[in-house]
C-alpha positions in Angstrom: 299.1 172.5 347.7 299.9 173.3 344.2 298.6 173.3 340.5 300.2 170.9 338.4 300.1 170.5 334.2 301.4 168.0 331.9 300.1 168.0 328.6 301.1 167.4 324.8 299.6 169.6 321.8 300.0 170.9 318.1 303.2 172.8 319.8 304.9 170.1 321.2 304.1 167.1 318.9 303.3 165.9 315.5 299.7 165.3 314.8 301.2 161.5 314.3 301.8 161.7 318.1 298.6 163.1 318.9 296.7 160.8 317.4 298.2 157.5 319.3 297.3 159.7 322.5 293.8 161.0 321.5 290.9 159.5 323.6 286.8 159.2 323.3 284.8 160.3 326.6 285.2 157.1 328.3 289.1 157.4 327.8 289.0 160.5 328.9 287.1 160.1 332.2 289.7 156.9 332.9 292.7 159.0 332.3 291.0 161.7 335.2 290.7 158.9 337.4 293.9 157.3 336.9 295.2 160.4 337.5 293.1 161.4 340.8 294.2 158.4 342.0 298.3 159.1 342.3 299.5 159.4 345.3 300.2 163.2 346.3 297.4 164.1 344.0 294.4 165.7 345.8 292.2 166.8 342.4 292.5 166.0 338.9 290.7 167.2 335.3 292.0 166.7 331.8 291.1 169.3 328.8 290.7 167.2 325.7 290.6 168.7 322.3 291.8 167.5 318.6 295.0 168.9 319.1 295.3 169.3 323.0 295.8 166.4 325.8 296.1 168.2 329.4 296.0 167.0 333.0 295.5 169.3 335.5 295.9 168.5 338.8 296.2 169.6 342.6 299.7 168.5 344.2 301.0 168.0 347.8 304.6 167.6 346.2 305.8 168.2 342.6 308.5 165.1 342.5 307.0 162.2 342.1 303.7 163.9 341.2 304.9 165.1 337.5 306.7 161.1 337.4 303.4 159.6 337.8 301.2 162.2 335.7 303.9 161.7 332.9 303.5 158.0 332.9 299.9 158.3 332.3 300.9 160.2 329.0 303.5 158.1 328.1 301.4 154.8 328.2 298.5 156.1 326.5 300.6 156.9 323.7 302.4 153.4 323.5 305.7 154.7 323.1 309.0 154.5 325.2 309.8 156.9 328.0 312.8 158.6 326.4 310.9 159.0 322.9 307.8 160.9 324.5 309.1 163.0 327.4 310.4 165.6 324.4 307.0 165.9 323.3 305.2 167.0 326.7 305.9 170.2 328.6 304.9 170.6 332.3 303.5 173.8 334.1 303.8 173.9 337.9 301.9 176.5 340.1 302.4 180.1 338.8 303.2 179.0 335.4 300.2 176.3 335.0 297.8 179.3 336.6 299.4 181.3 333.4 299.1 178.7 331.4 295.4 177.6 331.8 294.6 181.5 331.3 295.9 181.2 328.1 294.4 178.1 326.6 290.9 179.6 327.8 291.6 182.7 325.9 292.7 181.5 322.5 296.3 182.0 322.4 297.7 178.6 322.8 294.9 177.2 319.9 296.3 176.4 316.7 293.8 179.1 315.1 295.1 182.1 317.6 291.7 183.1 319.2 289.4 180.7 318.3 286.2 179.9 320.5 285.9 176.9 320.8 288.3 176.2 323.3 286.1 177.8 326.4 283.6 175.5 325.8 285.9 172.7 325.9 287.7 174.3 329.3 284.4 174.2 330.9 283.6 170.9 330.3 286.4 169.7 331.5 285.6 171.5 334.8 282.2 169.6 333.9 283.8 166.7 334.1 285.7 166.8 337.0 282.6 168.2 339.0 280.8 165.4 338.2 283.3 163.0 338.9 284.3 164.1 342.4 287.9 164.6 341.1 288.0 168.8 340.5 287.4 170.1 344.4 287.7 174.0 345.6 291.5 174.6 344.2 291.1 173.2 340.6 286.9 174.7 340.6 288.0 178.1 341.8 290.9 178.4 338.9 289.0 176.8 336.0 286.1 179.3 337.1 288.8 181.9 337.0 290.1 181.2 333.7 286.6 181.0 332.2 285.6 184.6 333.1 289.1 185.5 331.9 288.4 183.7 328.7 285.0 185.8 328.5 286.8 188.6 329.2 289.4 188.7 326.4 286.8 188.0 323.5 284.5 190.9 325.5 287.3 193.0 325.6 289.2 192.5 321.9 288.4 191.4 318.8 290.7 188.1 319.3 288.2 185.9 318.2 288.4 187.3 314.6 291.9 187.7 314.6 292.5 184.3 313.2 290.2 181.8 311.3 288.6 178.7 313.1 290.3 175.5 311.7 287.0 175.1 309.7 287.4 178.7 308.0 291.5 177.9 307.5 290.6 174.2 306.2 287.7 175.7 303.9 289.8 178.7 302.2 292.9 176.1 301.6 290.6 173.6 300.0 288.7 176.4 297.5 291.2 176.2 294.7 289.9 172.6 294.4 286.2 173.0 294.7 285.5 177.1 294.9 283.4 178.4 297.4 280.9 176.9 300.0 278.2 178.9 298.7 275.9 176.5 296.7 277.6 173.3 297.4 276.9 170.3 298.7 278.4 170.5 301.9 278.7 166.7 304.2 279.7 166.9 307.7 280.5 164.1 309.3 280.1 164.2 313.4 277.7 165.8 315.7 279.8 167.1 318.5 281.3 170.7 319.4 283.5 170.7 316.0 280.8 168.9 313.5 278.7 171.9 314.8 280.7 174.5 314.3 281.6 173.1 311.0 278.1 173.1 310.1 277.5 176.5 311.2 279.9 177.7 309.2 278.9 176.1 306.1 275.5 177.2 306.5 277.1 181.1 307.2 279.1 180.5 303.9 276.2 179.9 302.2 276.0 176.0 301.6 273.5 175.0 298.8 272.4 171.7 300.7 273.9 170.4 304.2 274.2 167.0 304.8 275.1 165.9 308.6 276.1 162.2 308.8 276.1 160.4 311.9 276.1 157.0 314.0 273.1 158.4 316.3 270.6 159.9 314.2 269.1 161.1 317.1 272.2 163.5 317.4 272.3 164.0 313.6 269.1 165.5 313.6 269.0 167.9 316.0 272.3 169.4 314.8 270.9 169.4 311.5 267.6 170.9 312.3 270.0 174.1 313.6 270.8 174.8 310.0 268.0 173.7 308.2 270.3 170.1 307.2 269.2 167.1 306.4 270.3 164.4 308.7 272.1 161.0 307.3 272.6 157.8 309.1 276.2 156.6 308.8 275.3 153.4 306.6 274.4 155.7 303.8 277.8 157.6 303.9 278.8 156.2 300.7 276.0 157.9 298.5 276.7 161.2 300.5 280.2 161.0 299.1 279.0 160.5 295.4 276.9 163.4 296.1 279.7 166.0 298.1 281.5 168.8 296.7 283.0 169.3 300.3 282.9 166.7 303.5 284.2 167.6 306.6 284.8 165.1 308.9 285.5 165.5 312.6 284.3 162.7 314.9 287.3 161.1 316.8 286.2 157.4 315.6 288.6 154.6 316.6 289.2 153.5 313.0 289.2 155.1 309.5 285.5 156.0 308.0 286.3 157.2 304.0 289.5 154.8 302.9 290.9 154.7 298.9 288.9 151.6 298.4 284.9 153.1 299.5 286.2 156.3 298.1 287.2 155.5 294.4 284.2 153.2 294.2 281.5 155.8 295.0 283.3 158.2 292.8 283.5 156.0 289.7 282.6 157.7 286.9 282.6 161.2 289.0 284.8 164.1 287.4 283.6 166.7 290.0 286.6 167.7 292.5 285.9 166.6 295.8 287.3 168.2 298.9 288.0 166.6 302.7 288.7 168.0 305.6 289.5 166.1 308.4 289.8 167.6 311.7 289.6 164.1 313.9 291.7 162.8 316.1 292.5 159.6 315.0 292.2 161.3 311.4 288.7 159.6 310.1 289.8 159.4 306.7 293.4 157.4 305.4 295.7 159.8 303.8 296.5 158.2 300.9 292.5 158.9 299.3 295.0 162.2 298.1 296.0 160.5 295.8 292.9 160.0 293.9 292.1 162.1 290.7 290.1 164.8 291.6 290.2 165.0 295.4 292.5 167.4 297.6 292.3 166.5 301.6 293.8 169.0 304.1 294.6 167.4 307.7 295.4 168.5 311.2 298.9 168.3 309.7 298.8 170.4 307.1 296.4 173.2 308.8 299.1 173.1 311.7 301.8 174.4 309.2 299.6 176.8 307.7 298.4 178.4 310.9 301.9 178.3 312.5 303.2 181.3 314.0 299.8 182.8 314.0 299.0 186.8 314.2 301.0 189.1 316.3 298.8 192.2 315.8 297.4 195.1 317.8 294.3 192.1 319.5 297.2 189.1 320.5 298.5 191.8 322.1 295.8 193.2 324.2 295.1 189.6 325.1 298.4 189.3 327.0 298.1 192.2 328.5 294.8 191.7 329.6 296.3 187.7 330.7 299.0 189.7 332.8 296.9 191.7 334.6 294.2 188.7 335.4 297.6 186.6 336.2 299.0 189.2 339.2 295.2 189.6 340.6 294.8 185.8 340.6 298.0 185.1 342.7 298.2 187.7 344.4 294.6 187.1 345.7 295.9 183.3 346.3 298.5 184.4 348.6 296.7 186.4 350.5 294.1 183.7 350.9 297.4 181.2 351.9 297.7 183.5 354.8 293.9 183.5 356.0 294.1 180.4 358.6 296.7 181.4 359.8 295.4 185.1 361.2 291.9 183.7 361.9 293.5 181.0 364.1 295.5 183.7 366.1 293.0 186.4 366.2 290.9 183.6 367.7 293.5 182.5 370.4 293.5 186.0 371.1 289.7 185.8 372.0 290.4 182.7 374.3 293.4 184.6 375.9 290.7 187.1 376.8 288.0 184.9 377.8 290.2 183.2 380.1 291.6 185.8 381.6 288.5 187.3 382.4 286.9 184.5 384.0 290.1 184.7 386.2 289.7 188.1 387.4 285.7 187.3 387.7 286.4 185.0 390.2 289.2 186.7 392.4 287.2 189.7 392.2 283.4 188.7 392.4 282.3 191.9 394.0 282.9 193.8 390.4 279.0 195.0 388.7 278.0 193.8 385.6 279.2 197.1 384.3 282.7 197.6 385.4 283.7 193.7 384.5 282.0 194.7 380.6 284.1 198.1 380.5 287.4 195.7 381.6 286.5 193.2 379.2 286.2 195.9 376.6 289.7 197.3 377.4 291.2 193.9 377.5 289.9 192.9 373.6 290.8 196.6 372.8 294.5 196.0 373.8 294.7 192.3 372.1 293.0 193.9 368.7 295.8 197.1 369.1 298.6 194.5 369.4 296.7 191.8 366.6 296.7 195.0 364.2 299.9 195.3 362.9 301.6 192.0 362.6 297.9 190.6 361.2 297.8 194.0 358.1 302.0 193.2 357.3 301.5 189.4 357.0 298.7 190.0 354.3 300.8 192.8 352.6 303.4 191.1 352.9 301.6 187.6 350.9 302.0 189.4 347.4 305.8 189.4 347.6 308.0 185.8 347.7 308.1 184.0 350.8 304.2 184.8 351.8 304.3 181.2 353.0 307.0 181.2 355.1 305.6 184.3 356.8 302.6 182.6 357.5 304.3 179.9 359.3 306.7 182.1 361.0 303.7 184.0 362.3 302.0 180.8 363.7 305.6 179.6 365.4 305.6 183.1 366.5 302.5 182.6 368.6 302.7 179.4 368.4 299.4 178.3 367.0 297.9 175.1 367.4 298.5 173.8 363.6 295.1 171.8 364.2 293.3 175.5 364.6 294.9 176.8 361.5 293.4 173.5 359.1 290.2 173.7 360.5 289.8 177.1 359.2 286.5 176.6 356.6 288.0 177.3 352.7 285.7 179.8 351.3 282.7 178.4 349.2 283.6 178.2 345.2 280.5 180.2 343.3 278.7 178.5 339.6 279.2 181.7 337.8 281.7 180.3 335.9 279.5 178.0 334.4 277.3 180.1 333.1 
């Protein structure tokens, strides 16, 4: 079995694209599904993000696999085949191992480094789990690329190599309205990005801190984390009259701030105004720009400006640090490809043994208890001498190409019963990587 990616992101595609493909938690628990239930496909996850749409999946056979996994993509986003396979890159087995490890750690986000993505790679492990679709291949490399992830920001400064999308957004959008510090600051959302908008905000120094949101429930407790004041969404319009800065970021299905609610609830307003949207769909229409007063900066226009990112002294560290945990990883794997296969001969060796000393028991029944244990010593001696060799080469021998093949020739070798080599238990997947 192998690990399988296709995905589409602020490298690949234009934010355009992105939004047709961007999906709420129910769309995003379908599209798993859908994509557990291919054929060839034995687990599935997805990693969603405002910028990022990724299926990860465990593979019997890559052809037809990546056909069907594409399709998924490709309908989602309501376009033709030959107009969205440019847009979405594919990762198979070594490479989407590398790859993962480098999403968790910050180097394929749009701000180089930024944290937010772990949290967003372990819930889609979250996800799977609780689905039933992510089992010991998919747990044990998310897990993986979580502690790497930890690793990197423990490690290196990465995380404060570039600026969030928040920080980027805010600094863009300061030659309009200044600094955060004493404005009226809305935010508009109350999941992982509304929070770390509001967090930095309140850092920044934020006179007040409004946090606007369809559950209240939700708007409150994010709120009540930096001393906000929690808005339900039906007063959104007076919380606009009132902003210096909104930043909206919840992922609705339609637009929340358009030209029309926007120029009527700053009539008569000459204070700048500035909007940040960071959701996918954008939550407010584009053409609100135009208004006297008001500068917005998008998911388009923060892609540009972040584009290329750093290339310091940290990025690099990082990818050292990625290369190292990349070798380990498969090299470990392949070693572990070849387990089965020596457990299942060293225990035909035992039944060898067995066998043949219940044959000599019985020819020779006048042997003591003593002599017939110092024989069966000898015997499992010899078996373990001749096991020895060929069992230390065929693990040494995993890390370079082929291990696979070795394993098999081994078992045709000694011709194995394939049923003894599957029913070898896979070793149990720890939590830690949860914590």
């Amino acid at each position: 079995m192998s690990v399988l990616v296709v995905g589409i992101s602020h490298n690949s595609a234009p934010v355009a694209l992105l939004e047709r493909v961007a999906l709420d938690r129910d769309g995003v628990q379908k599209l798993i599904a859908d994509a557990a239930s291919c054929e060839h496909v034995g687990e599935a996850t997805v990693i969603a993000t405002c910028n990022r749409l990724e299926i990860y999946t465990e593979v019997e056979r890559f052809h037809g696999s990546i056909e069907q996994i594409s399709r998924l993509l490709v309908d989602r986003a309501g376009e033709t085949t030959e107009a969205m396979l440019p847009h979405l890159y594919v990762h198979y087995d070594d490479g989407a191992i590398s790859h993962l490890f480098q999403v968790a750690a910050g180097l394929d986000s749009m701000a180089v480094g930024e944290g937010q993505i772990l949290g967003q790679t372990r819930e889609a492990l979250r996800r799977g789990q609780e689905l039933g679709t992510v089992g010991p291949a998919l747990n044990l490399l998310f897990q993986q690329a979580l502690r790497v992830g930890k690793r990197t920001r423990a490690e290196t400064e990465i995380d404060q190599v570039a600026p969030t999308l928040v920080s980027a957004a805010l600094d863009e959008t300061a030659e309009v309205v200044g600094s955060v510090e004493g404005r009226y600051v809305v935010v508009i959302g109350a999941g992982a990005m509304a929070g770390l908008a509001a967090a930095t905000a309140s850092r920044l120094g934020a006179g007040h801190l409004s946090v606007v949101n369809r559950s209240l429930d939700r708007a409150t407790r994010l709120a009540a984390l930096h001393s906000g004041t929690p808005i339900p969404l039906g007063d959104l319009g007076a919380e606009l009259a009132r902003a210096d800065i909104v930043i909206s970021c919840t992922g609705s299905s339609g637009t929340l701030i358009d030209r029309s609610l926007l120029a009527g609830v700053r009539d008569g307003v000459d204070r700048p105004l500035a909007l940040i949207d960071l959701a996918l769909p954008h939550d407010i229409a584009p053409d609100v720009a135009d208004l006297p007063g008001v500068r917005l900066v998008g998911l388009a226009e923060l892609g540009e400006l972040l584009h290329g990112g750093p290339t310091g002294r940290e990025v690099q560290e990082v990818r050292r640090i990625l290369g190292e945990e990349v070798t380990a990883f498969l090299a470990a794997r392949r070693q572990a490809s070849v387990t089965p296969t020596v457990v299942a001969l060293r225990s035909m060796a035992t039944n060898v043994v067995d066998a043949e000393m219940t044959r000599l028991e019985a020819r020779l029944p006048e042997l003591d208890e003593a002599t017939r244990e110092e024989i069966r010593h000898t015997v499992r001696r010899v078996a373990d001498k001749l096991l020895h060799e060929p069992t230390v080469r065929v693990k040494e021998l995993a890390n370079e190409q082929g291990a696979v093949s070795y394993a098999a020739a081994l078992a045709e070798l000694f011709a194995l019963d394939p049923d003894a080599v599957d029913a070898v238990t896979r070793p149990v997947v720890s939590e830690e990587g949860l914590s």
